[in-house]
N, CA, C and O atoms as a GROMACS GRO file, in nm:
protein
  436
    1UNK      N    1   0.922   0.634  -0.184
    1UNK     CA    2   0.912   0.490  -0.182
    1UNK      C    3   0.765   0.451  -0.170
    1UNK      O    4   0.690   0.520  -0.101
    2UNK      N    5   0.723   0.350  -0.232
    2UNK     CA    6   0.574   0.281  -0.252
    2UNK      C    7   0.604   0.133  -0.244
    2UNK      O    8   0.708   0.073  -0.270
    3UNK      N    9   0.507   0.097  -0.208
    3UNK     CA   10   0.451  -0.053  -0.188
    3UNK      C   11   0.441  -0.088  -0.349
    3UNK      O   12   0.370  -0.015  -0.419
    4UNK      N   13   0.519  -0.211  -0.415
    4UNK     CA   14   0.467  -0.264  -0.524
    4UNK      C   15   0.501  -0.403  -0.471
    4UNK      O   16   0.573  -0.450  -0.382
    5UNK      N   17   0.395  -0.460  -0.588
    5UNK     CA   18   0.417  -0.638  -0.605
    5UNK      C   19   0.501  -0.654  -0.716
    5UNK      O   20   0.510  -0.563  -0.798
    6UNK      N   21   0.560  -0.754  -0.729
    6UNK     CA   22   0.660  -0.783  -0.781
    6UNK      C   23   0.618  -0.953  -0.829
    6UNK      O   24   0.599  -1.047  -0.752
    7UNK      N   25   0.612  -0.952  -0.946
    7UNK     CA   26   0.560  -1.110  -0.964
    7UNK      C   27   0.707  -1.172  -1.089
    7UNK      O   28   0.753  -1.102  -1.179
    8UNK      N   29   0.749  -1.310  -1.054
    8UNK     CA   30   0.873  -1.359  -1.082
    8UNK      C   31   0.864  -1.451  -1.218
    8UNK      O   32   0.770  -1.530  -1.224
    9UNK      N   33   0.910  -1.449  -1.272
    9UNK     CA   34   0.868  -1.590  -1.395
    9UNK      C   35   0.936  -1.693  -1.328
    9UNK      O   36   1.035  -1.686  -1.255
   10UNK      N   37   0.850  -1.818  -1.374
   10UNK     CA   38   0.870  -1.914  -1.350
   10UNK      C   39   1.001  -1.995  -1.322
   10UNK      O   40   1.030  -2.079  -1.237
   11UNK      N   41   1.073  -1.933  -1.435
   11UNK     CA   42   1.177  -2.012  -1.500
   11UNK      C   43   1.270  -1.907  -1.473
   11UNK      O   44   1.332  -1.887  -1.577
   12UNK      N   45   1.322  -1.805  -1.352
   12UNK     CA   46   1.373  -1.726  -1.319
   12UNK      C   47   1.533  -1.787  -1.278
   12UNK      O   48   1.559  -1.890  -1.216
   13UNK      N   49   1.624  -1.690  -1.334
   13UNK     CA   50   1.765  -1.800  -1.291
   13UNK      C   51   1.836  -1.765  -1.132
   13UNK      O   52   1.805  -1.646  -1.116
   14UNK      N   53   1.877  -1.787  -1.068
   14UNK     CA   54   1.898  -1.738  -0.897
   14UNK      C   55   2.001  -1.623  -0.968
   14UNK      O   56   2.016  -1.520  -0.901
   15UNK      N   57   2.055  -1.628  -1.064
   15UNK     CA   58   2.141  -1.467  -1.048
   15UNK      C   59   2.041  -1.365  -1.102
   15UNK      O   60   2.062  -1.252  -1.058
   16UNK      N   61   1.934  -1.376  -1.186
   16UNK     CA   62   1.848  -1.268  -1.241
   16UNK      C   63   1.758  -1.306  -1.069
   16UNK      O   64   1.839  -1.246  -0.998
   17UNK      N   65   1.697  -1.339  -1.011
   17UNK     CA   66   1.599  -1.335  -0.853
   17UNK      C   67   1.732  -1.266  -0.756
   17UNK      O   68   1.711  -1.161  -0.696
   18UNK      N   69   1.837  -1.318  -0.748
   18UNK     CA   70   1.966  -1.219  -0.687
   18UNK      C   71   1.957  -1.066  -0.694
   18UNK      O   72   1.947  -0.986  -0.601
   19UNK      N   73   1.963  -1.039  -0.860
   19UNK     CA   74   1.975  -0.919  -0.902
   19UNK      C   75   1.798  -0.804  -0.849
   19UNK      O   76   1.786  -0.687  -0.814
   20UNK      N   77   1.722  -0.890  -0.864
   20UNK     CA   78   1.580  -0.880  -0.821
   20UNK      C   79   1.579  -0.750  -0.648
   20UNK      O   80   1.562  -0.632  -0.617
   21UNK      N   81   1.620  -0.920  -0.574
   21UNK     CA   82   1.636  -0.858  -0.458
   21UNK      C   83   1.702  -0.752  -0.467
   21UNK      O   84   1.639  -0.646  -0.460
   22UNK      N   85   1.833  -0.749  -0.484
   22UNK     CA   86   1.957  -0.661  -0.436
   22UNK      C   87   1.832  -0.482  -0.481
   22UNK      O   88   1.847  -0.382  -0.411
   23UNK      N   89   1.742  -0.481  -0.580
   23UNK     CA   90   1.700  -0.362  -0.664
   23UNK      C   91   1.592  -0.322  -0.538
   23UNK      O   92   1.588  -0.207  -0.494
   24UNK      N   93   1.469  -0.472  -0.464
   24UNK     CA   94   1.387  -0.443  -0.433
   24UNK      C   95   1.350  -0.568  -0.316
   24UNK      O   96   1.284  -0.666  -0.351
   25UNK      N   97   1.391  -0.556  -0.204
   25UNK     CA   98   1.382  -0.681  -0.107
   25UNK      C   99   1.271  -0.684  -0.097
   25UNK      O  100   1.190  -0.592  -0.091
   26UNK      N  101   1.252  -0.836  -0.094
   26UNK     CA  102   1.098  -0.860   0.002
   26UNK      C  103   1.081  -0.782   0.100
   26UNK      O  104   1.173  -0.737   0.168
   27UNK      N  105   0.912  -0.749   0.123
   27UNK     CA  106   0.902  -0.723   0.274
   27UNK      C  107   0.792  -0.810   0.293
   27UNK      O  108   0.787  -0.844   0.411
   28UNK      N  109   0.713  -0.853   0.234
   28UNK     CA  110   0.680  -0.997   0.263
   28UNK      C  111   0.621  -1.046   0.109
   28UNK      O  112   0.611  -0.982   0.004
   29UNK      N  113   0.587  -1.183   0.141
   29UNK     CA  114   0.568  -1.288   0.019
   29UNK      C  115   0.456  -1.422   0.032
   29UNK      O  116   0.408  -1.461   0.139
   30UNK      N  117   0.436  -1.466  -0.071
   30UNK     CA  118   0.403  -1.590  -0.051
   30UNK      C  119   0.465  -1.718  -0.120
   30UNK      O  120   0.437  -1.831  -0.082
   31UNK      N  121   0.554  -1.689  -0.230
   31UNK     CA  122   0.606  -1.787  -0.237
   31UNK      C  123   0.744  -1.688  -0.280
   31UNK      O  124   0.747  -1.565  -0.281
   32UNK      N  125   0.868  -1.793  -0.320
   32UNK     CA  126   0.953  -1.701  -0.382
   32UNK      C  127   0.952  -1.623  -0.585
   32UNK      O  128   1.032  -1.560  -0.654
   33UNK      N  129   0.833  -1.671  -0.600
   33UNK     CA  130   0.800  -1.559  -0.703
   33UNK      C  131   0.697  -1.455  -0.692
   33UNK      O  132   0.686  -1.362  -0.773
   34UNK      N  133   0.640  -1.468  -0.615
   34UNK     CA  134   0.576  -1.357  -0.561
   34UNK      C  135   0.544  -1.278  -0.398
   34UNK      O  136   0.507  -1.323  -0.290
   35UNK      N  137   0.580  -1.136  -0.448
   35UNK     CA  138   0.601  -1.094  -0.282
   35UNK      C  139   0.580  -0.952  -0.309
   35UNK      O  140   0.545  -0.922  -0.423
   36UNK      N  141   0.600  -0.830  -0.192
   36UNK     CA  142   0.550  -0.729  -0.207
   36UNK      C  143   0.712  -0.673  -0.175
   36UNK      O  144   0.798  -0.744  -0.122
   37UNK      N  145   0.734  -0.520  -0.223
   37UNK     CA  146   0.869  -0.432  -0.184
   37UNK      C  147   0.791  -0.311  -0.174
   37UNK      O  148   0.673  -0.278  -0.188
   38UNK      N  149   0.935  -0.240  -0.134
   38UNK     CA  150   0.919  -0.063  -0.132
   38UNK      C  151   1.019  -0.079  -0.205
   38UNK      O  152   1.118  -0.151  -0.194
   39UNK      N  153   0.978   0.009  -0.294
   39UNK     CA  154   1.056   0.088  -0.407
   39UNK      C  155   1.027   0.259  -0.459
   39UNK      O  156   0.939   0.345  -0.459
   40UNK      N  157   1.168   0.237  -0.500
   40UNK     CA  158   1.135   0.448  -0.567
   40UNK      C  159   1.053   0.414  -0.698
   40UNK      O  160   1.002   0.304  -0.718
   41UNK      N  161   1.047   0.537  -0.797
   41UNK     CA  162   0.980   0.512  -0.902
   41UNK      C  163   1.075   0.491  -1.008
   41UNK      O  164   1.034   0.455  -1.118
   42UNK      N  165   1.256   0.518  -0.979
   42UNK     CA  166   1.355   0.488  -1.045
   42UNK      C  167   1.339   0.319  -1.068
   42UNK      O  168   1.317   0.261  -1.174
   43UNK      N  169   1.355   0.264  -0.939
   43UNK     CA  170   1.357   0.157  -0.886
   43UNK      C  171   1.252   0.034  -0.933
   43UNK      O  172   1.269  -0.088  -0.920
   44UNK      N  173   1.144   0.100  -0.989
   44UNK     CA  174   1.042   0.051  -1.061
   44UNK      C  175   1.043   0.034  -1.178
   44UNK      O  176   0.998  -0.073  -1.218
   45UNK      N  177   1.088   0.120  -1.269
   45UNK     CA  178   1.112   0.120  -1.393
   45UNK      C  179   1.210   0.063  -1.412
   45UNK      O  180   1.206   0.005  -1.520
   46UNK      N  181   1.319   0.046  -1.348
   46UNK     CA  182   1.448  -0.066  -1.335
   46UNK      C  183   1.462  -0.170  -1.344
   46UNK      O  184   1.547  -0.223  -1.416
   47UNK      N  185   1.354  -0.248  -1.250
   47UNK     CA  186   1.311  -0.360  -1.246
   47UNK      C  187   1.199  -0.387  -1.391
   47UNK      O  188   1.244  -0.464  -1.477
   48UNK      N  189   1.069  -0.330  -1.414
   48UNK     CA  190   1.043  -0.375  -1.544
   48UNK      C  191   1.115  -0.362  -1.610
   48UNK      O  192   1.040  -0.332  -1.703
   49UNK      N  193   1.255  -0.355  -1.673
   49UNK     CA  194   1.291  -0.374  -1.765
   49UNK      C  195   1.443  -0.522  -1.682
   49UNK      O  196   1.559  -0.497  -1.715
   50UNK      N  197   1.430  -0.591  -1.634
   50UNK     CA  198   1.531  -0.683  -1.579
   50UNK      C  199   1.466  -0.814  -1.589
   50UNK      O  200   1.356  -0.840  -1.540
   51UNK      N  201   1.569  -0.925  -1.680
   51UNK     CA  202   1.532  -1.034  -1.696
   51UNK      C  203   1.491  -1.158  -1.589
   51UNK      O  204   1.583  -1.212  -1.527
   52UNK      N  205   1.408  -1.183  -1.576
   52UNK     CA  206   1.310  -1.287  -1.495
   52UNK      C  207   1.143  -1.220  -1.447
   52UNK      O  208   1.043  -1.278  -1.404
   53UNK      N  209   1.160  -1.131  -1.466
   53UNK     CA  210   1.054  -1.050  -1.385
   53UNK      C  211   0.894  -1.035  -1.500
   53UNK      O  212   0.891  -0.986  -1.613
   54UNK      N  213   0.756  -1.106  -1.407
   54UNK     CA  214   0.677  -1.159  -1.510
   54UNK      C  215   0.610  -1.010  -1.497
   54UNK      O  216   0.544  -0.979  -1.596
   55UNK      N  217   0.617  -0.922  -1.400
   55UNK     CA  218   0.465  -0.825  -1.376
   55UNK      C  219   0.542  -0.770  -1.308
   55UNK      O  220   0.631  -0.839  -1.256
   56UNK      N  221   0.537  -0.609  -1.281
   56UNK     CA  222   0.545  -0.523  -1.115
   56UNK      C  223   0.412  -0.430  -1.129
   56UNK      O  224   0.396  -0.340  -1.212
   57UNK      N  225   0.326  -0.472  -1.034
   57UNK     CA  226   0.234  -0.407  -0.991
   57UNK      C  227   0.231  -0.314  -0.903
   57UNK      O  228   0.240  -0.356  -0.788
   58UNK      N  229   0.216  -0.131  -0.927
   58UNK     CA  230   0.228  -0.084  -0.849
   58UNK      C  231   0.038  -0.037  -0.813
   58UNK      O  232  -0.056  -0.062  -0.888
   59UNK      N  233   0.031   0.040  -0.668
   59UNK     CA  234  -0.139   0.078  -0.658
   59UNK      C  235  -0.208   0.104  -0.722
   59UNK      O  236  -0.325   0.066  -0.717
   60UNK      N  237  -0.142   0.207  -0.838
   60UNK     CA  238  -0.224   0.270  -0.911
   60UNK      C  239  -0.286   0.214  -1.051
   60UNK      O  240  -0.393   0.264  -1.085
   61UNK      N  241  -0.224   0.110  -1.138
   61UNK     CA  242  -0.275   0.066  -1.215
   61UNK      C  243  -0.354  -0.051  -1.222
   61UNK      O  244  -0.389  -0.099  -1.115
   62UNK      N  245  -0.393  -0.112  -1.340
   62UNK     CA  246  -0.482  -0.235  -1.310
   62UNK      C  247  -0.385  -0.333  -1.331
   62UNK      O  248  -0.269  -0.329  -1.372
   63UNK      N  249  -0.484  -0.452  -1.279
   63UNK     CA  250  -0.423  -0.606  -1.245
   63UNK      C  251  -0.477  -0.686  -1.388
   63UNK      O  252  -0.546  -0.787  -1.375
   64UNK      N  253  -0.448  -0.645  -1.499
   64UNK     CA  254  -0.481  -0.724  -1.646
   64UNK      C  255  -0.378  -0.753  -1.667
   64UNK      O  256  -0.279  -0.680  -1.660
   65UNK      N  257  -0.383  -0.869  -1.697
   65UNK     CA  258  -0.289  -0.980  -1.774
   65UNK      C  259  -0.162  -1.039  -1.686
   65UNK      O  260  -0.041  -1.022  -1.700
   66UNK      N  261  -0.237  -1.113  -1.591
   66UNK     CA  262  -0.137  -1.180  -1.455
   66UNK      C  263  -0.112  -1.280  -1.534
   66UNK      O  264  -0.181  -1.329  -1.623
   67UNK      N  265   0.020  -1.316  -1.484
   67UNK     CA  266   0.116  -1.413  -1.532
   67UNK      C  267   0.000  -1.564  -1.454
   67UNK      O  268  -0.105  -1.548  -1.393
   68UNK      N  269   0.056  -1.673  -1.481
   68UNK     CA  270  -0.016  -1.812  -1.401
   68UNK      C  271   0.048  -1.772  -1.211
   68UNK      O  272   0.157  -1.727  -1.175
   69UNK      N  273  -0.033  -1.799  -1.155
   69UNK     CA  274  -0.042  -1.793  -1.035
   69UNK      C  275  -0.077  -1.919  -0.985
   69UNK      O  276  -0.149  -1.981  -1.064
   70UNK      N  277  -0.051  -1.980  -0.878
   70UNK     CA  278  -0.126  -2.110  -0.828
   70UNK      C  279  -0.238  -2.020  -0.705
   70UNK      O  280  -0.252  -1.898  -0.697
   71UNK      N  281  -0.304  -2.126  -0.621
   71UNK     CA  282  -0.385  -2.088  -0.586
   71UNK      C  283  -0.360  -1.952  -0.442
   71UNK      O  284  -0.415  -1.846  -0.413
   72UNK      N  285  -0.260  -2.023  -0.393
   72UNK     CA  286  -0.266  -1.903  -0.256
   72UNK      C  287  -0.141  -1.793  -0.360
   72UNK      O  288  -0.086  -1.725  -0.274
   73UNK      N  289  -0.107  -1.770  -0.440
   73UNK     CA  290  -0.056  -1.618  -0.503
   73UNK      C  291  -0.184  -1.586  -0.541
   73UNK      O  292  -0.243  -1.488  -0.497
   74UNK      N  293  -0.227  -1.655  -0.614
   74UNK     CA  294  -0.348  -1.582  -0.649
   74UNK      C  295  -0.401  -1.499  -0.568
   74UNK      O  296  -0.394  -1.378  -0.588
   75UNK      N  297  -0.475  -1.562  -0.444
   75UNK     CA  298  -0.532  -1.532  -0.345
   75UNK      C  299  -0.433  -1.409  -0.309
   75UNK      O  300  -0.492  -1.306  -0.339
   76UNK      N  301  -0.325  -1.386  -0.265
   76UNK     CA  302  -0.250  -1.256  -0.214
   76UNK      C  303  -0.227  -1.165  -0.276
   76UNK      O  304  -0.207  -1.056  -0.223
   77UNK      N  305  -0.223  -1.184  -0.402
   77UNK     CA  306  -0.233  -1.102  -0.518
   77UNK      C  307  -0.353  -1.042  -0.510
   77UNK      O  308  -0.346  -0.920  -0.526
   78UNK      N  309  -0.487  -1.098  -0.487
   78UNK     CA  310  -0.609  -1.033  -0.506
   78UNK      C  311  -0.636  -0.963  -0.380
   78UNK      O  312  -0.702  -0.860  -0.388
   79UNK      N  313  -0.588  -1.010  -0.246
   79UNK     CA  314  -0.601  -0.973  -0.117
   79UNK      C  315  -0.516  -0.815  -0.139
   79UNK      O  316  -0.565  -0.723  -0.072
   80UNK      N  317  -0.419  -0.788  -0.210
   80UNK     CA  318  -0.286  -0.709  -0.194
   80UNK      C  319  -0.392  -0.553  -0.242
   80UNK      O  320  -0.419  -0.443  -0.192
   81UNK      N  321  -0.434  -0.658  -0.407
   81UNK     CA  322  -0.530  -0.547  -0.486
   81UNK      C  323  -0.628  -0.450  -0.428
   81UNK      O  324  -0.635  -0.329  -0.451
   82UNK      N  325  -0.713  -0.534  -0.336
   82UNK     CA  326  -0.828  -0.503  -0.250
   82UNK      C  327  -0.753  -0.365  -0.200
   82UNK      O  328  -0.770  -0.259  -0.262
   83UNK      N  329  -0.668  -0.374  -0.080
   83UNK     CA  330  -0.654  -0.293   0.010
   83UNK      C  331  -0.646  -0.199  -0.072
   83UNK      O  332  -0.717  -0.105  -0.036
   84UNK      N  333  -0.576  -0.174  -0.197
   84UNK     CA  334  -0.530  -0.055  -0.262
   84UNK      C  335  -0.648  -0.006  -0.383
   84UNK      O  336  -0.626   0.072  -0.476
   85UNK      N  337  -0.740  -0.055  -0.360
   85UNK     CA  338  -0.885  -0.024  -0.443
   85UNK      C  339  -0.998   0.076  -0.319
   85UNK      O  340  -1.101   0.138  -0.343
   86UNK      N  341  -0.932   0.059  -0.202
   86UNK     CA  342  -1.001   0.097  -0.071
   86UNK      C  343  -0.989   0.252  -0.085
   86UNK      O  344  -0.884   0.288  -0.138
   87UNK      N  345  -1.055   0.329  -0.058
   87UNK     CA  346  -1.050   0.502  -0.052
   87UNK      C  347  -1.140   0.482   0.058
   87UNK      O  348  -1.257   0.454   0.035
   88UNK      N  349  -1.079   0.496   0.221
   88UNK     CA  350  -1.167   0.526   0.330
   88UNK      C  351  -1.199   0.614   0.342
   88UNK      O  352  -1.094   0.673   0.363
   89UNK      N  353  -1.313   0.722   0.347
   89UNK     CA  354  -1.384   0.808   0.362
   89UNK      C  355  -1.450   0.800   0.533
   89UNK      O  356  -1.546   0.731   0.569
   90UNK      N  357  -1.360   0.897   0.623
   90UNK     CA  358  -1.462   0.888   0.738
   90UNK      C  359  -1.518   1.034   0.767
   90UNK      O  360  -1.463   1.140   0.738
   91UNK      N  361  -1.650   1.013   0.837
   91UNK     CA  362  -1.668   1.151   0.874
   91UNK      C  363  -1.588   1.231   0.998
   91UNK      O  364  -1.620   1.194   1.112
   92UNK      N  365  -1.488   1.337   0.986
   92UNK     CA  366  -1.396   1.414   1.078
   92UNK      C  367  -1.296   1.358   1.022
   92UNK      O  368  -1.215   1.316   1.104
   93UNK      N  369  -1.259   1.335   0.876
   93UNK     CA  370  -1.146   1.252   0.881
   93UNK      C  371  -1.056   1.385   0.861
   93UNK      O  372  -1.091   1.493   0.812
   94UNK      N  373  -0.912   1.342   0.921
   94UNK     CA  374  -0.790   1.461   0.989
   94UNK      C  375  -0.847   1.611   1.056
   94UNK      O  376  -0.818   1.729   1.042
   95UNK      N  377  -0.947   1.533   1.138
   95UNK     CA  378  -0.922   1.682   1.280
   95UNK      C  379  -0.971   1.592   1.390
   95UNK      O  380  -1.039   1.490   1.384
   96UNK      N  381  -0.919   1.656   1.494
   96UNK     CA  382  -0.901   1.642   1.621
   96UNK      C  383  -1.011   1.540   1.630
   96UNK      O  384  -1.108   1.546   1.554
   97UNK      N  385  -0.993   1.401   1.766
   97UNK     CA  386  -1.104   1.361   1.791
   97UNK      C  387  -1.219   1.441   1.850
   97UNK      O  388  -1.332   1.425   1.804
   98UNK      N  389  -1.194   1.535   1.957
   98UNK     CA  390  -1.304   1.621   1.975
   98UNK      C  391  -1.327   1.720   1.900
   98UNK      O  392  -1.322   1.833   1.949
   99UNK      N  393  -1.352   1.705   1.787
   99UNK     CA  394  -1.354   1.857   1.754
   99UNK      C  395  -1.578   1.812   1.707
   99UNK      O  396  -1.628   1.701   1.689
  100UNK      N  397  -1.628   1.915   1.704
  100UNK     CA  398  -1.783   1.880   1.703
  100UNK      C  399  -1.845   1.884   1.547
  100UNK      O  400  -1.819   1.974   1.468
  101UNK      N  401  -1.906   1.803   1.526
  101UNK     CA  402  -1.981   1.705   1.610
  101UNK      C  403  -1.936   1.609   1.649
  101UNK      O  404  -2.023   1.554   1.715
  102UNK      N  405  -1.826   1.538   1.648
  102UNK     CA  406  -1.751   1.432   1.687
  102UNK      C  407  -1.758   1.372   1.836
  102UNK      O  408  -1.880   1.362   1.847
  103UNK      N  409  -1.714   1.335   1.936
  103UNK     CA  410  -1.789   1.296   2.087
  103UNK      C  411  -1.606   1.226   2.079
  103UNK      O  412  -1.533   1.178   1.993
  104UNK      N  413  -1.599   1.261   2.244
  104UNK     CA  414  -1.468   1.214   2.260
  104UNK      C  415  -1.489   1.058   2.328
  104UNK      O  416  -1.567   1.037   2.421
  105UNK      N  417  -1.425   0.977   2.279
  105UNK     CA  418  -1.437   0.826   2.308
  105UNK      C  419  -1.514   0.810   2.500
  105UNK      O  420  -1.528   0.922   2.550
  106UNK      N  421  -1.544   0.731   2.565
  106UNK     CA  422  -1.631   0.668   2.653
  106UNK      C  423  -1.474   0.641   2.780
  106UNK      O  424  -1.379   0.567   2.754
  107UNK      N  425  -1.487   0.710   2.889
  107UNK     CA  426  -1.394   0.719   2.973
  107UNK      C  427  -1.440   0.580   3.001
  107UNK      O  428  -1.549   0.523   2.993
  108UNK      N  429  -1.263   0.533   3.052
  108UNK     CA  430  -1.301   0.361   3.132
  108UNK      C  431  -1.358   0.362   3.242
  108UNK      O  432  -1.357   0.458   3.320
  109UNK      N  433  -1.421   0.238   3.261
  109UNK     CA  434  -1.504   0.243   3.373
  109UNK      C  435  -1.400   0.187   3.507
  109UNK      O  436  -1.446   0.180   3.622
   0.00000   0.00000   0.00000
């Protein structure tokens, strides 16, 4: 299961947004045509092919050719993109906090 966006056409009928959910519930949104799910990769390909559905964006590809958005989808849409453009790189990243050179966090005072 993966995080995708899920973007709705406009003119979506409540039994094709019904059928939507039942494949891929919200887990959150900003309006009711656009919102984010967990889905399989069955589950993905299922849905692009089901009538009402303008876009499913999953992490890995690009964000070309978005359907009309008003202003705050927009905005969550681009907020959503960000996080998944992120590759954190830390130094010690997966070993122990003490392990050296690393310093174990500052006992409370």
């Amino acid at each position: 299961m993966s995080e995708i966006m899920i973007i709705l056409q406009s003119s979506i009928t409540k039994a094709d947004h019904e059928a939507v959910m039942r494949v891929a519930p919200a887990t959150q949104s900003i309006s009711s045509r656009v919102f984010l799910a967990s889905a399989s990769d069955a589950a993905v390909a299922r849905l692009r092919s089901m009538a009402g559905i303008a876009r499913v964006l999953t992490a890995t590809e690009p964000a070309q050719n978005l359907p009309q958005l008003d202003g705050a989808e927009t905005l969550f849409v681009q907020a959503w993109l960000s996080t998944r453009a992120q590759i954190k790189q830390r130094r010690g990243e997966g070993q122990d906090w003490d392990t050296p050179p690393m310093l174990p966090p500052d006992p409370k005072r």
